[in-house]
FIKOLZA-1660 file (N, C-alpha, C; in steps of 0.1 Angstrom, whole numbers, plus 5000, padded with zeros to 4 digits):
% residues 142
   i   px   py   pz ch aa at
   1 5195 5114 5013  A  X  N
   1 5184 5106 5016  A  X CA
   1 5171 5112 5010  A  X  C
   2 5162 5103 5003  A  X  N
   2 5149 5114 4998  A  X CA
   2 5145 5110 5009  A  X  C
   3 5128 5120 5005  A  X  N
   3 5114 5119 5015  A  X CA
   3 5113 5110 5019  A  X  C
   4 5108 5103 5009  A  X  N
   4 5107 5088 5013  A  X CA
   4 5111 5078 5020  A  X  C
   5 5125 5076 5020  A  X  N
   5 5135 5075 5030  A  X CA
   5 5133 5077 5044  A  X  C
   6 5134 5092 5041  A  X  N
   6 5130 5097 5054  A  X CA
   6 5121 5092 5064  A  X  C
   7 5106 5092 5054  A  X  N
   7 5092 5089 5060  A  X CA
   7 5095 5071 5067  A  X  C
   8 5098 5064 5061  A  X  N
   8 5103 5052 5060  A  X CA
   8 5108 5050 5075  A  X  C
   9 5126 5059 5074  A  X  N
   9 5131 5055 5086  A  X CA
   9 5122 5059 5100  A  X  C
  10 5121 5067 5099  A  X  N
  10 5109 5074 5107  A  X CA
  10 5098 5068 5115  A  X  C
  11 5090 5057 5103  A  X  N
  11 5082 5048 5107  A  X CA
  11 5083 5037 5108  A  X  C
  12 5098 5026 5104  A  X  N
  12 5102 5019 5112  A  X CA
  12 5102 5023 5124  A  X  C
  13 5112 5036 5130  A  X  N
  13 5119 5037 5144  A  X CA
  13 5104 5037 5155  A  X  C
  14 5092 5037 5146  A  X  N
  14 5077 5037 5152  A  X CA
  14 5072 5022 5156  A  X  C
  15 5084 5012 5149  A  X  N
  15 5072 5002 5151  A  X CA
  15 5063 4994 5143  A  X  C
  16 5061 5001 5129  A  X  N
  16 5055 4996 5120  A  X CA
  16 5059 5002 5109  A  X  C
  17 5057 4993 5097  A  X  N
  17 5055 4995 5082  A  X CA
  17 5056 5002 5079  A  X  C
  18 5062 5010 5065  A  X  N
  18 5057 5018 5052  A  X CA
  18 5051 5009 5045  A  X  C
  19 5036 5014 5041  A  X  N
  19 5032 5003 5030  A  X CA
  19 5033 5010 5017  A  X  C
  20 5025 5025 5023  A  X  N
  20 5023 5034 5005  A  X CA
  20 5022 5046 5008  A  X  C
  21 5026 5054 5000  A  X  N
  21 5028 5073 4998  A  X CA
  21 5018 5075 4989  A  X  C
  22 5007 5085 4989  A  X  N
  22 4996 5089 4983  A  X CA
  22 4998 5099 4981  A  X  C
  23 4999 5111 4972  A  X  N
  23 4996 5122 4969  A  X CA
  23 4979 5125 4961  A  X  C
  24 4970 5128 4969  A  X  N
  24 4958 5127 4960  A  X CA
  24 4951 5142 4961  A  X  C
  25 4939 5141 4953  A  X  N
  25 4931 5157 4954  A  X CA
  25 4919 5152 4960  A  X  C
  26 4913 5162 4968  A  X  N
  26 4898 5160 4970  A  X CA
  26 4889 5164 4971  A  X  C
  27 4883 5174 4973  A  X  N
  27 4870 5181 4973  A  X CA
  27 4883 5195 4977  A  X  C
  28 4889 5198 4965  A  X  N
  28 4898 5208 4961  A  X CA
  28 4909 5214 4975  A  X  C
  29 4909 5199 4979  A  X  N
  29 4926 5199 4990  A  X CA
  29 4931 5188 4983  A  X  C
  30 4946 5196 4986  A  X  N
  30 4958 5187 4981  A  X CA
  30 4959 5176 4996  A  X  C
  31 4957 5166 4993  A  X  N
  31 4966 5154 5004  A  X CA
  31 4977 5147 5003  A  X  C
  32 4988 5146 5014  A  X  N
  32 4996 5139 5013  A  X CA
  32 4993 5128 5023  A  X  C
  33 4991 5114 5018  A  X  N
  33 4984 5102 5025  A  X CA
  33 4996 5094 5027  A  X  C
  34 5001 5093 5042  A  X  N
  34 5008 5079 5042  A  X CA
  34 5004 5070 5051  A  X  C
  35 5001 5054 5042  A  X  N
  35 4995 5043 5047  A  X CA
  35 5008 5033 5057  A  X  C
  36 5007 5031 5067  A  X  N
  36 5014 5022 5071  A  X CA
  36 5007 5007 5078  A  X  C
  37 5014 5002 5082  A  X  N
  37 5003 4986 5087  A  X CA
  37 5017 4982 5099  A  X  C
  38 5011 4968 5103  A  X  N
  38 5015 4962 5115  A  X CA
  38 5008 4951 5114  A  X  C
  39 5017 4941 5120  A  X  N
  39 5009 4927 5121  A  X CA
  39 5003 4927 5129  A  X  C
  40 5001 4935 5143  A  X  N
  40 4997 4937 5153  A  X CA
  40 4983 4944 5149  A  X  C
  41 4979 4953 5142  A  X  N
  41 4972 4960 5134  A  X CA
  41 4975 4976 5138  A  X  C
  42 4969 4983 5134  A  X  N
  42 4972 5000 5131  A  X CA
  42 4964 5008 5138  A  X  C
  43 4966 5014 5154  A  X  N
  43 4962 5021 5163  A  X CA
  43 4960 5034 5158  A  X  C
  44 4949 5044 5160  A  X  N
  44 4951 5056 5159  A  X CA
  44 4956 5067 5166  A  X  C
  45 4962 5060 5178  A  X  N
  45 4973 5067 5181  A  X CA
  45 4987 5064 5178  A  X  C
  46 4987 5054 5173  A  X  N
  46 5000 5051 5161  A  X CA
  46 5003 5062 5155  A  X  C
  47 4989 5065 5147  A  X  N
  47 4991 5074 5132  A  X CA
  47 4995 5087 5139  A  X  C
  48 4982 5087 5149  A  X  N
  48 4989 5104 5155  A  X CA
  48 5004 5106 5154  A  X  C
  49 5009 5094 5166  A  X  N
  49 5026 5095 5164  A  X CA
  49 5034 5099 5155  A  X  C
  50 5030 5090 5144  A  X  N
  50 5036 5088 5133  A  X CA
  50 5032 5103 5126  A  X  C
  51 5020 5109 5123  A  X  N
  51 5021 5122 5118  A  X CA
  51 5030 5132 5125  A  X  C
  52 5030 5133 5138  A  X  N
  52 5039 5143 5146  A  X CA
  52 5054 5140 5144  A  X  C
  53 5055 5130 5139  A  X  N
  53 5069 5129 5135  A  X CA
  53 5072 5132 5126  A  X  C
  54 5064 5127 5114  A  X  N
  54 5066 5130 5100  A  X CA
  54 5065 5147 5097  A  X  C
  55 5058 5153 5105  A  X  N
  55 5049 5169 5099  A  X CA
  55 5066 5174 5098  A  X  C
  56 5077 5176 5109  A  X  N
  56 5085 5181 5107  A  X CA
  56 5094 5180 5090  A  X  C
  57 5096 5166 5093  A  X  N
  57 5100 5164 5076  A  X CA
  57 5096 5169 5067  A  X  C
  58 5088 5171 5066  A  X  N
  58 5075 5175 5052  A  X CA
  58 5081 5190 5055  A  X  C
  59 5079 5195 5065  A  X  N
  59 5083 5214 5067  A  X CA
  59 5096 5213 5060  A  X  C
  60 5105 5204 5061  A  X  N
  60 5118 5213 5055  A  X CA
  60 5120 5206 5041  A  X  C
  61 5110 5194 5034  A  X  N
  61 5109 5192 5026  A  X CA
  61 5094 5187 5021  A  X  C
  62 5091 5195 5017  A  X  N
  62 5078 5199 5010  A  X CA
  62 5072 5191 4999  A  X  C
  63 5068 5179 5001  A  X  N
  63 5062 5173 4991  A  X CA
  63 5053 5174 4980  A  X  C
  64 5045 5185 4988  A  X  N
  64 5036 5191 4973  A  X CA
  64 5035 5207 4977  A  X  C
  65 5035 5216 4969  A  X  N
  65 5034 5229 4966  A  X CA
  65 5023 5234 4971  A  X  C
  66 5017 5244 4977  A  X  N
  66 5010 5253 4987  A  X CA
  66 5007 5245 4995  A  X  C
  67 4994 5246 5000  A  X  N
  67 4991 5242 5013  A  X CA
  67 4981 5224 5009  A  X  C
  68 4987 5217 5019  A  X  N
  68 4980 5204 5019  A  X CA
  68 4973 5198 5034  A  X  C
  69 4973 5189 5032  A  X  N
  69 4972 5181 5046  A  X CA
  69 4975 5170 5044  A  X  C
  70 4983 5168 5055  A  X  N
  70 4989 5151 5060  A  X CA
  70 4979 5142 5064  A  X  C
  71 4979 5129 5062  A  X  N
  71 4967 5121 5063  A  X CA
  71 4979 5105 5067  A  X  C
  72 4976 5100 5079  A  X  N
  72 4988 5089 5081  A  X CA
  72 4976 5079 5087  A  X  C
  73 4972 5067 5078  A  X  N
  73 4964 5056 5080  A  X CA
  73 4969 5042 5077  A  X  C
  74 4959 5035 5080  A  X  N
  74 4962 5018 5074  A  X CA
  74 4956 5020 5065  A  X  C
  75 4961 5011 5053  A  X  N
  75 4955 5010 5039  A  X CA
  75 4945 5005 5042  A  X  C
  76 4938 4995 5049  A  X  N
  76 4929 4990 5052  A  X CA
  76 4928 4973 5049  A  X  C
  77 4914 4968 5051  A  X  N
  77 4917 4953 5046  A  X CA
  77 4911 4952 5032  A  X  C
  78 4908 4965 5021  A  X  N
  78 4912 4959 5012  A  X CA
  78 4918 4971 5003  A  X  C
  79 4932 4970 4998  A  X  N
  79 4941 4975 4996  A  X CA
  79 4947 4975 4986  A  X  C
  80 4955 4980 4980  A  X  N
  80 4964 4983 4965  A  X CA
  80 4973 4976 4969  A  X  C
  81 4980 4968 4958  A  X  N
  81 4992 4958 4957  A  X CA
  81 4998 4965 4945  A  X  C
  82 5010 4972 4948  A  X  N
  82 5017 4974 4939  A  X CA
  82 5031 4975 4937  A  X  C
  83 5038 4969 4952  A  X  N
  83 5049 4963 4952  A  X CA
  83 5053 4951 4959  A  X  C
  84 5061 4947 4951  A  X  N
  84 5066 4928 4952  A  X CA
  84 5061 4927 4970  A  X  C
  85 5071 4934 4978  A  X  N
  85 5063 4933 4991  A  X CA
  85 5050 4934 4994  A  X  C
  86 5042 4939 4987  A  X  N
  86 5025 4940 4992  A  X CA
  86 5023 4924 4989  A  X  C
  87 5024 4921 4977  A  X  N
  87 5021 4903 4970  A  X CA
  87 5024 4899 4979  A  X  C
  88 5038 4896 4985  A  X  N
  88 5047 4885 4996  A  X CA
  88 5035 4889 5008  A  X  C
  89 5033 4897 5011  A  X  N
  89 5030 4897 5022  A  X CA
  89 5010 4898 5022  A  X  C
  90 5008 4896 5014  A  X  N
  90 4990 4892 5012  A  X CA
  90 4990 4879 5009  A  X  C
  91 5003 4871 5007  A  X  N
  91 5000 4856 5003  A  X CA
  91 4986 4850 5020  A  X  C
  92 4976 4840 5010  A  X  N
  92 4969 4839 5017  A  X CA
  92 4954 4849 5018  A  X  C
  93 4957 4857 5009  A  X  N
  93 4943 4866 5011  A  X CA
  93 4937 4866 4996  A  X  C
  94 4926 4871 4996  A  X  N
  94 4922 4867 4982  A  X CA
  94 4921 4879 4974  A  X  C
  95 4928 4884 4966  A  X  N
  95 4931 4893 4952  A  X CA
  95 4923 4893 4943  A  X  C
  96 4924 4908 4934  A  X  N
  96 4916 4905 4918  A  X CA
  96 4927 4914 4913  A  X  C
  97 4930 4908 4904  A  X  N
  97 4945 4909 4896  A  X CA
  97 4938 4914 4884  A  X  C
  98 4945 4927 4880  A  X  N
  98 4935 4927 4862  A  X CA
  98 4949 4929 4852  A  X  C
  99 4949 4921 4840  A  X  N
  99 4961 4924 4833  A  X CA
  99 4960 4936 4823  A  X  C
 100 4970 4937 4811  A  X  N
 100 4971 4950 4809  A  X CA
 100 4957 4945 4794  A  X  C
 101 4953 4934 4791  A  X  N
 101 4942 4930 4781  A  X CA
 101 4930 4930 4791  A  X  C
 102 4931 4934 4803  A  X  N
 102 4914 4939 4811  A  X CA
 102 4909 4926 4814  A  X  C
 103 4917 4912 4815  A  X  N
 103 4912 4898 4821  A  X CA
 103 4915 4898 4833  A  X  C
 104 4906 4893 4841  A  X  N
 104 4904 4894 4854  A  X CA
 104 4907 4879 4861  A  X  C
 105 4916 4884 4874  A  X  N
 105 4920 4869 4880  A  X CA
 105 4908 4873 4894  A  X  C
 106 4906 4862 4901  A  X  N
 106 4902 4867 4913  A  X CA
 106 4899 4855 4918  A  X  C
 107 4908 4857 4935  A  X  N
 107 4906 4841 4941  A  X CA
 107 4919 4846 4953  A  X  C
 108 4922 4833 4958  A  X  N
 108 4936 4836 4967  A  X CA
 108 4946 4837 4964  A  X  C
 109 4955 4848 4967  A  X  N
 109 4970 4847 4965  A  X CA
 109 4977 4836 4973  A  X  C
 110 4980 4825 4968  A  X  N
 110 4990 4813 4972  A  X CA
 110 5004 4814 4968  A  X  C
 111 5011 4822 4958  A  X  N
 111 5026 4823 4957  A  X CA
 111 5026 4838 4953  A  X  C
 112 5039 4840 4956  A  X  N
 112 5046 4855 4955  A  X CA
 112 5060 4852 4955  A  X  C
 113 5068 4861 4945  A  X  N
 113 5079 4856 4946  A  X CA
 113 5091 4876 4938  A  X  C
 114 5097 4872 4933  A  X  N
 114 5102 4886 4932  A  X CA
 114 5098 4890 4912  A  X  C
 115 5091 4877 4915  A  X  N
 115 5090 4876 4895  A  X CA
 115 5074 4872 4893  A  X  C
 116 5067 4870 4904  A  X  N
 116 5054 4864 4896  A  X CA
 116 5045 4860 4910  A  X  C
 117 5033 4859 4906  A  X  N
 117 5025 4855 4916  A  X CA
 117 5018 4842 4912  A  X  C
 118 5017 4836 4918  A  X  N
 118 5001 4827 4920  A  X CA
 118 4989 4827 4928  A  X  C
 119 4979 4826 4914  A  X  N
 119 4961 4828 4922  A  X CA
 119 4957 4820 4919  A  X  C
 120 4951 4812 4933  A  X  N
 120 4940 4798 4931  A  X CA
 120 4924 4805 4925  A  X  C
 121 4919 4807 4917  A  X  N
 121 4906 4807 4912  A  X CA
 121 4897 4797 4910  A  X  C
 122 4886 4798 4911  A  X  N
 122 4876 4786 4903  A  X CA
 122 4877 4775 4895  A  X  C
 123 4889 4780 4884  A  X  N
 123 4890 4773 4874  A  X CA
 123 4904 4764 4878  A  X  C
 124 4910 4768 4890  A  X  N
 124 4925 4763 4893  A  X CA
 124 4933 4775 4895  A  X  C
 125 4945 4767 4897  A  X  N
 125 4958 4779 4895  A  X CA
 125 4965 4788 4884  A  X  C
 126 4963 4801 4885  A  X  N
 126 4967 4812 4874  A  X CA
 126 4980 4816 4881  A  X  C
 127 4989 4814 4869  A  X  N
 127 5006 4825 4874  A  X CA
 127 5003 4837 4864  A  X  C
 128 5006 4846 4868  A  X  N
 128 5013 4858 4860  A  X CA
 128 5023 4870 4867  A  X  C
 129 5033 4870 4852  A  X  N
 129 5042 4883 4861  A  X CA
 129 5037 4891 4863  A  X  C
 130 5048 4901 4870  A  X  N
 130 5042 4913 4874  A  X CA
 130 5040 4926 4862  A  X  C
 131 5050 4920 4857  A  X  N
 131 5051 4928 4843  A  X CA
 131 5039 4930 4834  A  X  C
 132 5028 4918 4836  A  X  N
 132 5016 4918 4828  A  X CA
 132 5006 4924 4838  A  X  C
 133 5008 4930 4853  A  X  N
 133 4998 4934 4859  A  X CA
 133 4997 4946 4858  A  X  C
 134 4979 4948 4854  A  X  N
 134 4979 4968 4853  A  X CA
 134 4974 4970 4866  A  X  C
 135 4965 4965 4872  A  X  N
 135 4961 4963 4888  A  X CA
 135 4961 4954 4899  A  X  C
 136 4966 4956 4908  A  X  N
 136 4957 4944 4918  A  X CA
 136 4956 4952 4930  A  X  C
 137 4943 4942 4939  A  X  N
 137 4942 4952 4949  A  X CA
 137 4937 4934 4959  A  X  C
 138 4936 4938 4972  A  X  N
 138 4930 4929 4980  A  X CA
 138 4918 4931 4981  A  X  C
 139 4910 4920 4986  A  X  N
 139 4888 4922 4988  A  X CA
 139 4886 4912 5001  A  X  C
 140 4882 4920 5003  A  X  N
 140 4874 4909 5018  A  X CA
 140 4859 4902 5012  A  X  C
 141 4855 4890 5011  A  X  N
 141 4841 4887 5008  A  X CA
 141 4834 4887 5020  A  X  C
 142 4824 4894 5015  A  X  N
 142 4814 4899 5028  A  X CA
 142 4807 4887 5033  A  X  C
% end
């Protein structure tokens, strides 16, 4: 079973989601970020939970080299889409899709499927695979 796996089964048996695994740097600490969600939404004593569970895993398999810190949040409400399940499950919220030529979609996600999305924009409805996306992420309009 890898980490991931691991982190996964872990935070099902919690109750909620895996969304995404972060490895990032920041003001020269190493972080290991994992975002999880709920349709219920994402308590901070969830995360607590969910870190005290996870910390042991990480001890006997070490995701990043010297010393880091665990970081276990909600991606928030506006978020990175970078697998088929993020799309399926943001249908209804409104996206900015950028392809790999730097053209910009931006409007609601109305379909998702295991091959392609659809965004209602301004000008109408845009499909594109996934294969032509270099980014998407979710936006709340203020």
């Amino acid at each position: 079973m890898t980490l991931e796996e691991s982190i996964e089964m872990t935070v099902k048996g919690c109750g909620v989601e895996l969304y995404d695994i972060l490895t990032t740097k920041e003001n020269d600490r190493d972080i290991f970020r994992i975002y999880i969600t709920s349709k219920d939404g994402v308590s901070l004593d969830k995360c607590a939970e969910i870190s005290r569970l996870v910390s042991p895993i990480l001890d006997t398999n070490e995701p990043m080299y010297g010393k880091y810190n665990l970081e276990v949040s909600s991606p928030g409400i506006e978020r990175k889409l970078k697998k088929t399940a993020h799309y399926i499950s943001s249908i209804g919220e409104n996206v900015k899709v950028k392809d790999f030529d730097k053209n910009v979609l931006k409007g609601e996600l109305i379909f998702a499927d295991e091959n392609e999305i659809k965004v209602k924009t301004q000008e109408g409805e845009e499909t594109i695979s996934y294969d032509k996306i270099s980014s998407a992420s979710t936006y709340f309009e203020w």
